[in-house]
Every structure is written in C-alpha cells, then in structure tokens.
KOLZA-792047 format. One line per 3 residues: number of its first residue (from 1); their letters; for each residue x, y, z of C-alpha. Coordinates in pm, whole numbers. Example, Ala and Ser with C-alpha at 12.3 -4.5 7.8 and 13.67 -1.06 7.14 Angstrom:
1	AS	1230,-450,780 | 1367,-106,714 $
//
This chain:
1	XXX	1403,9138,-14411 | 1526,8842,-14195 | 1575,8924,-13788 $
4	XXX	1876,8934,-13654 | 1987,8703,-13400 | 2005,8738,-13010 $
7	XXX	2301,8753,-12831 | 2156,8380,-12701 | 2080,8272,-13057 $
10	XXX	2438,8355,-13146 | 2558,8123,-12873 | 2331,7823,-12967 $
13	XXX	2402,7853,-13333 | 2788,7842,-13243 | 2736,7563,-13002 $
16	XXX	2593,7358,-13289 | 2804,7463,-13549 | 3111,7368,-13315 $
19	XXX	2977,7035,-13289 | 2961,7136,-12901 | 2607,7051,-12838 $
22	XXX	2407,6830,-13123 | 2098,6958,-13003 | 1956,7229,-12816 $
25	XXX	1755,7111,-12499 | 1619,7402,-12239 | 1401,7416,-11945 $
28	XXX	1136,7628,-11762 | 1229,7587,-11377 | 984,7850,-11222 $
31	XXX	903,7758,-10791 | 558,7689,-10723 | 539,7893,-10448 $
34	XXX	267,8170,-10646 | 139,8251,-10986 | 310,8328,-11318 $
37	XXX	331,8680,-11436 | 462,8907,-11766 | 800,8873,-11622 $
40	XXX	742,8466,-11633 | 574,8499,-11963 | 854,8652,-12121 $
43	XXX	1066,8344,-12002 | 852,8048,-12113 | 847,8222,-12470 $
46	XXX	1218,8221,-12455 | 1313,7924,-12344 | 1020,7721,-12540 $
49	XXX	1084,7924,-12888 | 1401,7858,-12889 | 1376,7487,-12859 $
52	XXX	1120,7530,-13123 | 1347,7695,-13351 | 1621,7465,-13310 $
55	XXX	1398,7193,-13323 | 1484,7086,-12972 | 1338,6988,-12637 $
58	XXX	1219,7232,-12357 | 1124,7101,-11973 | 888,7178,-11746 $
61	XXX	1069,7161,-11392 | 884,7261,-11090 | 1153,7362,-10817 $
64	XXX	964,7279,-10518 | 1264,7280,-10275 | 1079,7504,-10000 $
67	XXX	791,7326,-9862 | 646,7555,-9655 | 563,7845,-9955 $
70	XXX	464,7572,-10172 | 136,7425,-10295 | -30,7201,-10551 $
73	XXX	-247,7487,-10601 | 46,7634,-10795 | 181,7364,-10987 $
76	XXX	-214,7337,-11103 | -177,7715,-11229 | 187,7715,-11408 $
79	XXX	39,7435,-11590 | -222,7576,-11692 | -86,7926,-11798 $
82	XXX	212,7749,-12024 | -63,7549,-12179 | -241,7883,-12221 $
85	XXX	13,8068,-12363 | 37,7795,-12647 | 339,7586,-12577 $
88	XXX	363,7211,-12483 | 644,6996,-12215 | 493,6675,-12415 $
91	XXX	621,6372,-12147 | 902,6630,-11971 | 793,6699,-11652 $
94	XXX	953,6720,-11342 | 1017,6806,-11036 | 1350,6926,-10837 $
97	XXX	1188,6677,-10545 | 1243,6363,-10810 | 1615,6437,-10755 $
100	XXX	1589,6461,-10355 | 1789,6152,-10329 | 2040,6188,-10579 $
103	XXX	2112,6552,-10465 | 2131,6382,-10079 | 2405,6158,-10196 $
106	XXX	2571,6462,-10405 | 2614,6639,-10024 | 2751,6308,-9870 $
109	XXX	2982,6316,-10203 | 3106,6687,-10052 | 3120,6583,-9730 $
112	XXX	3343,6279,-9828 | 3590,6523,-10018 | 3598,6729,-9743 $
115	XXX	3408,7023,-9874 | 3125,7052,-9686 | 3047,7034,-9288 $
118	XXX	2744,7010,-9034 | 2715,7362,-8821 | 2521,7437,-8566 $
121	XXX	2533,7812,-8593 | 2236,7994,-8609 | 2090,8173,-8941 $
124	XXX	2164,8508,-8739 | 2503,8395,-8622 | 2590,8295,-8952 $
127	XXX	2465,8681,-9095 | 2699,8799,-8835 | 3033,8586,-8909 $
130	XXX	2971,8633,-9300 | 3153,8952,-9284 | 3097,9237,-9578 $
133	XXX	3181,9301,-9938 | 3531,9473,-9815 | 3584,9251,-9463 $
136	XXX	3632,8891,-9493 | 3399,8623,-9255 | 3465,8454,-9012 $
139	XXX	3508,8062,-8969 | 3250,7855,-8800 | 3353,7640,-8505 $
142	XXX	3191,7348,-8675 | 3424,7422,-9004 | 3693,7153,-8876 $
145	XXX	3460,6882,-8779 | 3576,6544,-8892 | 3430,6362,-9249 $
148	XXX	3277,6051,-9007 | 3147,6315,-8731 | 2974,6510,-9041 $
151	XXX	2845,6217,-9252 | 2721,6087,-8895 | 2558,6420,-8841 $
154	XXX	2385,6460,-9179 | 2226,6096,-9181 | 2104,6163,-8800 $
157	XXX	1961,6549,-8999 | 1809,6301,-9241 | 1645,6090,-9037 $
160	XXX	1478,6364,-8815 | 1687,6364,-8478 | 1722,6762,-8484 $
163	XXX	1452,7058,-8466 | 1396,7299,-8731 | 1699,7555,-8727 $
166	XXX	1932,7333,-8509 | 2155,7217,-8779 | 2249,7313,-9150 $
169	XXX	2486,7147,-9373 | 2742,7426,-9521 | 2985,7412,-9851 $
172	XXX	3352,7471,-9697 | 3450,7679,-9956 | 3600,8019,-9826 $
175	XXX	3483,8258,-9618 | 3749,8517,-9745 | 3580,8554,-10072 $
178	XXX	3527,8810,-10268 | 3208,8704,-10369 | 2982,8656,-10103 $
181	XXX	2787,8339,-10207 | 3148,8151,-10151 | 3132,8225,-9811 $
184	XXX	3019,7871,-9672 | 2706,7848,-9815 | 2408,7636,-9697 $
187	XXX	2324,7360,-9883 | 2105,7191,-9672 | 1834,7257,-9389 $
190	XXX	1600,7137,-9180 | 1237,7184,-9225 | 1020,6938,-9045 $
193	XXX	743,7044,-9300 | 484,6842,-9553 | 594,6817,-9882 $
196	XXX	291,6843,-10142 | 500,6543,-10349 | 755,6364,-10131 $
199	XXX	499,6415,-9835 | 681,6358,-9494 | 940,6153,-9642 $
202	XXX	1218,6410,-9586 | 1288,6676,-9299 | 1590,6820,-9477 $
205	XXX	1566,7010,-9802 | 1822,7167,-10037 | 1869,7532,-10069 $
208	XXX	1754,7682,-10455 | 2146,7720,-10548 | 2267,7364,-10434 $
211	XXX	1948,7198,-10615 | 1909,7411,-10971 | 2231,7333,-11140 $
214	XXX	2201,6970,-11045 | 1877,6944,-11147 | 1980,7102,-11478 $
217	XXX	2308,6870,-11512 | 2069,6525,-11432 | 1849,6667,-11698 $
220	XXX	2147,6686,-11940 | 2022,7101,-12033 | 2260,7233,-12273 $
223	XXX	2167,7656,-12210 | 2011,7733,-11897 | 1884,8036,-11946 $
226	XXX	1773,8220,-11653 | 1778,8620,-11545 | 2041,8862,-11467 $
229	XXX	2018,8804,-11080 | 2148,8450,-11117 | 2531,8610,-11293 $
232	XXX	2649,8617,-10964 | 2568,8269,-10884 | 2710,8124,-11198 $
235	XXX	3000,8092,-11021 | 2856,7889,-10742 | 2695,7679,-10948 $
238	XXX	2995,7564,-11148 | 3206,7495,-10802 | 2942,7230,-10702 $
241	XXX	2954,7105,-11050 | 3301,7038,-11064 | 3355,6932,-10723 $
244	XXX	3099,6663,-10822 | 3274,6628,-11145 | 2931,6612,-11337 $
247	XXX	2763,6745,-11656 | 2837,7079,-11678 | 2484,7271,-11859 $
250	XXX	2583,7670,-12000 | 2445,7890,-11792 | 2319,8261,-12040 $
253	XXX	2181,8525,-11855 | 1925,8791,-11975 | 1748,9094,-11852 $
256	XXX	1425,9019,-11688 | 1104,9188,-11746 | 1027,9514,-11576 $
259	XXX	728,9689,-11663 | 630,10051,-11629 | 294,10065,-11342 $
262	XXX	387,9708,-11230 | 524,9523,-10929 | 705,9150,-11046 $
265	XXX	779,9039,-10693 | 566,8748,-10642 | 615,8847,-10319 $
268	XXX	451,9139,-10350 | 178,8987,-10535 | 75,8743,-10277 $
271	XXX	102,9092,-10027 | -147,9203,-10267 | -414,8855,-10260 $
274	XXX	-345,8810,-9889 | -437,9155,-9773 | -728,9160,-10010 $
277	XXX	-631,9451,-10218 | -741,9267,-10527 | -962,9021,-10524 $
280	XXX	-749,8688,-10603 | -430,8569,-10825 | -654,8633,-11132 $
283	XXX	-772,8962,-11056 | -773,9141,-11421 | -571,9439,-11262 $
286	XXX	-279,9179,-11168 | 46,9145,-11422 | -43,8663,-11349 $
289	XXX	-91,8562,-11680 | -453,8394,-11528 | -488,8734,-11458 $
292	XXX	-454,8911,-11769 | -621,8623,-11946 | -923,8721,-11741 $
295	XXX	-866,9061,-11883 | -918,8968,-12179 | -547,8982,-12317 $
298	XXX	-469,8679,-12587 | -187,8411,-12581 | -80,8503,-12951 $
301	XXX	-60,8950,-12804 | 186,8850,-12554 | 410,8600,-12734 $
304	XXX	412,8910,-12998 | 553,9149,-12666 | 778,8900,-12562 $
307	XXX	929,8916,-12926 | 888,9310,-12953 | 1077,9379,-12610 $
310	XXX	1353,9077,-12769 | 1657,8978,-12478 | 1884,9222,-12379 $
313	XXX	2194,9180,-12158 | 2103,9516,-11915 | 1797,9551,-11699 $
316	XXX	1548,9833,-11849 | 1226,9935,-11835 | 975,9862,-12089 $
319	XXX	653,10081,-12096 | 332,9887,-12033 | 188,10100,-12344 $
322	XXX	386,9860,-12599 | 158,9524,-12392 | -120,9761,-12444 $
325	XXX	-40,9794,-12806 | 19,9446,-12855 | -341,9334,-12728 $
328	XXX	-476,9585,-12893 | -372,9522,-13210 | -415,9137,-13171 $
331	XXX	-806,9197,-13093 | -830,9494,-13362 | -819,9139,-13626 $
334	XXX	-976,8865,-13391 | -1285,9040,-13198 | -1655,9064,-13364 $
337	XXX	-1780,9482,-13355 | -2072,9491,-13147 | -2259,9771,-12964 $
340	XXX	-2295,9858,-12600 | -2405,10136,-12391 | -2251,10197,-12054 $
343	XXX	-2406,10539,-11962 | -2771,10524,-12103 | -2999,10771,-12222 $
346	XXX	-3320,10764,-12384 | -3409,10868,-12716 | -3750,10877,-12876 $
349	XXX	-3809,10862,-13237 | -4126,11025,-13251 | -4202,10953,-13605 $
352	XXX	-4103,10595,-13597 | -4403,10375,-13612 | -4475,10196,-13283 $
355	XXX	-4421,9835,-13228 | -4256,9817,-13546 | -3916,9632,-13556 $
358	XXX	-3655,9634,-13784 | -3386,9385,-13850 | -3080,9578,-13941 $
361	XXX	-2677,9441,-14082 | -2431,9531,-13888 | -2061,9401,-13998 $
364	XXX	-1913,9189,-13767 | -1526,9292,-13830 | -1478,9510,-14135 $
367	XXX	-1050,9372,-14040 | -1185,9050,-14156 | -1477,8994,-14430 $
370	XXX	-1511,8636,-14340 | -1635,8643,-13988 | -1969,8792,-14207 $
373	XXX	-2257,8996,-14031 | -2516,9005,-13799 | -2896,9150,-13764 $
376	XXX	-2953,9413,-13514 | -3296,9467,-13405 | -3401,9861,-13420 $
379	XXX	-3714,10014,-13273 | -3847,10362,-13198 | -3690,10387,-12863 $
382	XXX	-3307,10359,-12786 | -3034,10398,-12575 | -2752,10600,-12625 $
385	XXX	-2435,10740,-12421 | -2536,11054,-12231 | -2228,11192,-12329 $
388	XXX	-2372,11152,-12732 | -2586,11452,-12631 | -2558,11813,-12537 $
391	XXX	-2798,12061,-12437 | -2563,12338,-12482 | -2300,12203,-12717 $
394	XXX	-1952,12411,-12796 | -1881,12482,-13143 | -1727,12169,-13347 $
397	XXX	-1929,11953,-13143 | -2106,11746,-13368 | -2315,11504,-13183 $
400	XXX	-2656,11515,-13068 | -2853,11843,-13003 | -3099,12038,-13064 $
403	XXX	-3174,12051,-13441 | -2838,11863,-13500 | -2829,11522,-13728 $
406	XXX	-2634,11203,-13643 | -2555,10904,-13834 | -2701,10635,-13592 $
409	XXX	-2459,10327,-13649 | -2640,10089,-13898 | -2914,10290,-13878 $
412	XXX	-3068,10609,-13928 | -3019,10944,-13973 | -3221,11101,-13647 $
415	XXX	-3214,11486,-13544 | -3310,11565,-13219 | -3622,11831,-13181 $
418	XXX	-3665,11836,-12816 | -3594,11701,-12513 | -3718,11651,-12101 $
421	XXX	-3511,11718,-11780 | -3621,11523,-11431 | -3633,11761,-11118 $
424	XXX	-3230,11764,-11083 | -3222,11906,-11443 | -3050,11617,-11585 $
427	XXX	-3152,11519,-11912 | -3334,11204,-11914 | -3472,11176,-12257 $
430	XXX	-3426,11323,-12639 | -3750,11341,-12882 | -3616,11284,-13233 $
433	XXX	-3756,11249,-13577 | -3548,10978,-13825 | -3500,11045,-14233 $
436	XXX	-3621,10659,-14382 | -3474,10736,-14678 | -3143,10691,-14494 $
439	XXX	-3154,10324,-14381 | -2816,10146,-14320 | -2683,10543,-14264 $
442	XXX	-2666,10628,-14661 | -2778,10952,-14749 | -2929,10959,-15109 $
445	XXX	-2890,11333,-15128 | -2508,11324,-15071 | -2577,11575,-14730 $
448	XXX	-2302,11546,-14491 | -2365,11402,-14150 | -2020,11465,-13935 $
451	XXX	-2108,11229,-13664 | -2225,10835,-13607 | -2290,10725,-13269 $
454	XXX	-2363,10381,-13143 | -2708,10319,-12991 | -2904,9978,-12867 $
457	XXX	-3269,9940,-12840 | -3455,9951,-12505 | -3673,9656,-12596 $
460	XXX	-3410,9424,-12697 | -3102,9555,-12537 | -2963,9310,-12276 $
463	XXX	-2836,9460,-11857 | -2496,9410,-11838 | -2226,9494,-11575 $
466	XXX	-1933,9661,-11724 | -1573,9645,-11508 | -1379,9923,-11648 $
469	XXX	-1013,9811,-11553 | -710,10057,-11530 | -362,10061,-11402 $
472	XXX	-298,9881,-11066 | -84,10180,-10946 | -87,10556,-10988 $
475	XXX	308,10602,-11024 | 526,10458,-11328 | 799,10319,-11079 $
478	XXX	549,10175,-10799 | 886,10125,-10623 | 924,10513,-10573 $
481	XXX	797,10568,-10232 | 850,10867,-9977 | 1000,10745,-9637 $
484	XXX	816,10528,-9418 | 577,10431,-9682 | 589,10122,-9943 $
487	XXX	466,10066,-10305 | 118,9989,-10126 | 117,10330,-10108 $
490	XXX	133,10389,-10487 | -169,10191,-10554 | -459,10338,-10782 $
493	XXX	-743,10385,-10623 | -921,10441,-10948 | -858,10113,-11110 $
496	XXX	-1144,9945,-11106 | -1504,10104,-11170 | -1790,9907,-11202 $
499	XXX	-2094,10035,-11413 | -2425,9858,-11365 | -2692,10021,-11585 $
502	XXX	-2540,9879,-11926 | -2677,9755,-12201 | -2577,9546,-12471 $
505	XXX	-2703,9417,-12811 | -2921,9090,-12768 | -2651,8922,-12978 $
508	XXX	-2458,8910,-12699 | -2713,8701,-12464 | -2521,8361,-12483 $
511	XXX	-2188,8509,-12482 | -1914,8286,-12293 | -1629,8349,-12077 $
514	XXX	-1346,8446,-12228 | -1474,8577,-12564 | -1408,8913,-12663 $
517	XXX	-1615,9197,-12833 | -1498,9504,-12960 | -1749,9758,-12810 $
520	XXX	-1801,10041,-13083 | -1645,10344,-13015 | -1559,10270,-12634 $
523	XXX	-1328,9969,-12620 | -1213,9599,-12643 | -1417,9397,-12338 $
526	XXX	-1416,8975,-12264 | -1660,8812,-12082 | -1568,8750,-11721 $
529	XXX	-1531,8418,-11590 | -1835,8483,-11360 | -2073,8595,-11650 $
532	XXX	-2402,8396,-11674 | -2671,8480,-11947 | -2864,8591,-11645 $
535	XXX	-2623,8777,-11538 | -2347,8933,-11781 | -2016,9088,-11693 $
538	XXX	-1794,9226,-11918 | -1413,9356,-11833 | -1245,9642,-12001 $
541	XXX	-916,9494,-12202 | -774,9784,-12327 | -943,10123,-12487 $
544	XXX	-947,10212,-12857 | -668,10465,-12808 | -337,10330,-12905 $
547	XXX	-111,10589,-12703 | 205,10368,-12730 | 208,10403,-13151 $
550	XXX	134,10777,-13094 | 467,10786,-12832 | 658,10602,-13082 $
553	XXX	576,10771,-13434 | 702,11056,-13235 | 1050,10933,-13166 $
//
C-alpha cells in the first residue's frame, strides 16, 4: 500500500504541478552555536528526503550570525553528524557570514526607503517602550532621525566608532502592532567580537530574523521548511522581503520534535556539558546525534523514527519507547549474537576432563544466515550470571539449582550437584556434572530442558567494562518541576552504572569502536569510542525488551 502524502508533500507536488516552482531546492540552516540532537535529526531527514524524492537540491547553511556562542568546533560536528546520518550537501555549503555584505547593503537599502533608523536606546529601554500583547509601544526618540543622519550613523557602526550596546539599527515598522515582532525590530548590532570565518572584519552583525530569509532568498530556496516557532515570524520575514522587493522562498512550518525523558534546548544541553553533569556533547545519555551514535544507535534506526513520527502541523509528544523500538529493531537484523557475562559466577564441571578444550558453533545472527558462525572455546570451568542460579529457587524457576538441568547455550546440558558459600554466605561457586551426549544442547532422548543460559569460559573469556546506560531524567516531562527548582532537578541519578568484573567471549578481543554485539539474553551493546583491546568498554544501546510494541499492540 503506497503512503500517503504530508501536508508538505502536498504543497511541493502542487507547486510543481502548477508550474510554480520547476524544481524543489531546500536547506538545512541549523546555528553552530552547540551540537545536533533528535529534534535536529528529524529536520535534516526532512528537508534532505524530500529533495531526494523530488530529485532536487538540499543546502547546508551554517547561520553563524552570533559570534560570541559560536565555534568551529561546531560547524566540525554538524558536519559530521549529517554525513553520519547518511545524507550529502555535495558543493552547497554555506554560510549566513558569506552574505554579510550583501545583507549590509540590504539595511542601507531600508534605511534609504525610510524604513529603518539608528537608536541609541538601550536593550532594557527598548523591553520597556515595546509595550504588551493588549498595550501598544512606544516610539523611540531616534525613530525620526533623518535618512543621511542614519546612513551616516550605520557606516560610522560599521566601521567600529561605537561600543558594544551603544547603538542598534531598528526596522521602522510599527510599534502599534498586533504582533509583537513588528514592533521596531533590531536588525543590526554591535558586537566587537571574533568571528570564527569573517574574523575581525565586522563589529556589527545581523539579528537571526533579518539574516534567514535573505539568506534563503540569495540561495533561491523554494520551501523553507523550518518549526512551528518560526509561524509567527513568517510575517516578518515577508515585510523585509518585499520592502527589498527580492525572491520571495515559501516558508512551511511543522511540529518539532519533543521527546518523552528529554530536554531539546541546546541551551540546556550545554547547561548540562558545562556543569559537568555528563561527561561531554557525546555523552551516550545525551539526545546529540554524536551522542547517541556513541550509544550505539544506527543512522538507518533513526531515519526509520523520523519517518514513523511523519510531520504534523501541532506540537506533541512522541514517547522515546518508539526511538527505542526503532534501534532495536534495526540491530535485531544487523548485530552478530555473542555472549557476555556482567555479574560472574563460577561453575565447575566436575566431570569434564581437565585441560581439555572444545571448539564449539555458535550462530552469529539466526535474523540473517549469511553473516555464518563462529567457534566458541568451552572448558570445564565457566562463568555465568549469578542471577542464573538459586540456592533456594521459587517454584517455576527453571534455572540453575540444586539437582536442576540447563541447556548451556551451544553447549551442554550441566545439572548442578553442589555448591560453596565464602564467609558472607554468598555463593561463589556451583559444582556441576555435564551429559556429552548433549553437545551443541540436543538431547538424544527427547527430555525436556526448560531453560538455556549463556555462559563464557574463565580461561578464554576476555575483562570487559560494561556502561549500562538509562534515561537521562527520572520524570517523562523533565520540564515539570516544583517551585524554585528546574529540570536539573529531574535528572536520573541512576543512569549510568558501570560494571567492571565482565567478561566476554575471546571473539570479541579486536572489537572496534562503534561495532555492535547483541549480548545473549541481556541486551544490544557498541564498543565505546575509548575501547582498546587492552582495555574494552562496551555501552548498553537498548535492552531486549521491546516495551513500545507491547504499549502499542495494546491500543
């Protein structure tokens, strides 16, 4: 059954069909004042598929009009995360700063028409005369200056005469408005501040609303596509354009990205890197896409979310169990089976011969027959989780005890006859005897064996460091905060344990960053980018337990 279109695809299709637009061309515009997140994700998958579906073009436009938030370091990392996510600018790349001149002589254009001034309020007298949604503002002084006294003004701001905050140049528009961004805007301000691409070449720099529909009119965009927040400042946008009496792009606006246990506000974010409460941008537990690429999420997992969740025209809240889902199910084809044990304990197969090793096959991905098998070395003493054992199990618990018999993955069948306690009365180790007529876990006899458990041996098991990852914050709305406090106080102190007596298969012993393993039984895990072979780390991606398909067969 074919998809039905988006409210955006609708508009394209009847833009070409009308003859309006003969192509479709879009653009990714994020600042590079921080890292890319979901919210970004779900943008660049937009704008970029849709261009690929129309066979068009998409940009890459950096809108570095604030100097003093941005950073090279940035650009670097948007780069990198489109390229990551699987889409490609080709030769389109730019910057709002390659327009700085041409967006200079747009102001002097308003100034000439008489539609813009120099003032000399400041940024709090200008909150105070802006009046309110139901009381008009009040004029500036400066409103009435003359064209030659403003143009004179404006090359003098150019040229560095004033301090930081002494000037602004303002759009006379009117400050009776009803909507508030009419109200004199600023369009330009001073900031004697290094530029990471124009450098000290300019001390004035245009505000975000003066500079992003220009940019997108010099770069001839036909849909500029951008989030809810901007409807409001359609309206603004299209005043400069006509006054200017340029190419007018269609601006569409969609519902951005909000996530259930998730903060978007880059903001926010950097709160979160700059006051150390995760470790940097990339920090698995962050919503950056370097971030959940360290996780061990996949490019293809969230391009499938982004076209799950689709584009809606009202803000809602998706539940991060549907992102879960997505990776999930993205690894469940893509990830080799391997075993690991994260909480070890000892068992002894007494009547195993000694320093006798096996070489056992273990399937790599029964999802996929190609990706073959692998031998797994077995001996007579293993590791297993502690939790695969009970000294006093409950009925229907059919792991290890006591005269019970497990399936040992690959293996064995093994029943435990004994075991020892240290002085705490913890058990440390489990005596067992194994059936060799049940190699590769067949039983000749047909007897039932209700349980397999996963297991690694001691002598060629590999120490690992496992990061179990979980949500960043305890509440669903992170938001939600009781007075006085902020969503710092929502965060989870329980998302991120660290287990260091692991063990993993010796398969794994030249295992790079950024692969992923399914670990039997216990979860999907990728190899952290600080993982050595002397030293391997593994993070927690998601669990085995798909509780968004559960939520959902339910509705």
């Amino acid at each position: 059954m074919e998809k039905s279109l988006n409210f955006i695809e609708e508009i394209i299709e009847e833009d070409l069909k009308s003859g309006k637009h003969s192509t479709v061309h879009t653009r990714f515009p994020p600042e590079p004042n921080g890292y890319l997140h979901i919210g970004h994700a779900k943008s660049i998958c937009l704008n970029f598929g849709l261009a690929k579906k129309y066979n068009g073009l998409t940009n890459l436009r950096l809108d570095d009009t604030n100097p003093t938030t941005e950073d090279t370091e940035y650009v670097d990392s948007i780069k990198n995360d489109i390229r990551w996510l699987g889409f490609s600018w080709d030769d389109r790349e730019f910057y709002a700063s390659d327009y700085f001149e041409t967006l200079y002589e747009y102001a002097v254009k308003l100034i000439k028409k008489g539609k813009a001034y120099v003032c000399d309020l400041t940024a709090e007298e200008m909150a105070q005369q802006r009046g309110t949604v139901t009381a008009a503002g009040k004029e500036s002084p400066y409103r009435n200056r003359s064209i030659d006294e403003n143009l004179d003004l404006f090359s003098r701001m150019r040229k560095g005469e004033f301090p930081d905050g002494a000037k602004v140049l303002r759009a006379k528009i009117d400050m009776a408005h009803s909507n508030m961004l009419f109200r004199d805007p600023v369009l330009y301000r001073i900031l004697h501040s290094h530029h990471h691409r124009t450098e000290n070449n300019w001390c004035i720099y245009p505000m975000y609303d003066f500079a992003h529909g220009q940019s997108d009119s010099i770069e001839k965009i036909t849909h500029s596509i951008c989030t809810l927040e901007f409807e409001v400042h359609r309206p603004l946008y299209d005043w400069f354009i006509k006054e200017l009496e340029i190419y007018a792009p269609q601006q569409i606006e969609f519902a951005r990205l909000n996530l259930t246990y998730t903060v978007m506000s880059k903001r926010k974010l950097l709160r979160l890197v700059q006051e150390k409460l995760v470790t940097s941008w990339d920090d698995p537990r962050m919503p950056t896409i370097c971030g959940m690429r360290r996780r061990g999420y996949t490019p293809a997992a969230i391009r499938h979310f982004a076209e799950m969740i689709g584009i809606a025209k009202r803000d809602n809240i998706i539940d991060v169990t549907l992102l879960e889902h997505c990776v999930r199910e993205d690894l469940n084809k893509i990830t080799p089976r391997v075993m690991a044990v994260l909480n070890p304990l000892k068992v002894i197969i007494d009547n195993y011969p000694d320093n006798f090793v096996e070489e056992l096959d273990a399937v790599n991905n029964p999802e996929d027959e190609t990706m073959g098998k692998r031998k797994v070395p077995f001996s007579k003493i293993l590791y297993i989780e502690k939790e695969d054992f009970m000294e006093n199990p409950p009925k229907k618990y059919y792991r290890l005890s006591v005269g019970k018999e497990v399936r040992l993955r690959y293996g064995y069948l093994i029943t435990c006859t004994s075991f020892l306690k240290d002085e705490k009365g913890e058990v440390i180790e489990v005596h067992c005897t194994y059936d060799p007529e049940t190699r590769g876990g067949t039983t000749p006899d047909g007897r039932k064996v209700q349980a397999t458990i996963h297991w690694v041996s001691v002598q060629h098991s590999l120490p690992a460091e496992i990061r179990l990852y979980d949500r960043l914050f305890c509440k669903e709305n992170p938001e939600e905060t009781d007075e006085g406090k902020d969503f710092i106080s929502n965060l989870n102190p329980n998302s991120l344990k660290i287990l260091r007596n692991c063990f993993v298969e010796p398969s794994l012993k030249n295992a790079k960053p950024e692969e992923h393993f399914q670990f039997e039984r216990i979860g999907y895990f990728c190899v952290d980018s600080d993982s050595k072979t002397e030293n391997l780390i593994f993070n927690r991606t998601v669990a085995l337990k798909d509780s968004w398909t559960k939520e959902a067969t339910k509705q």
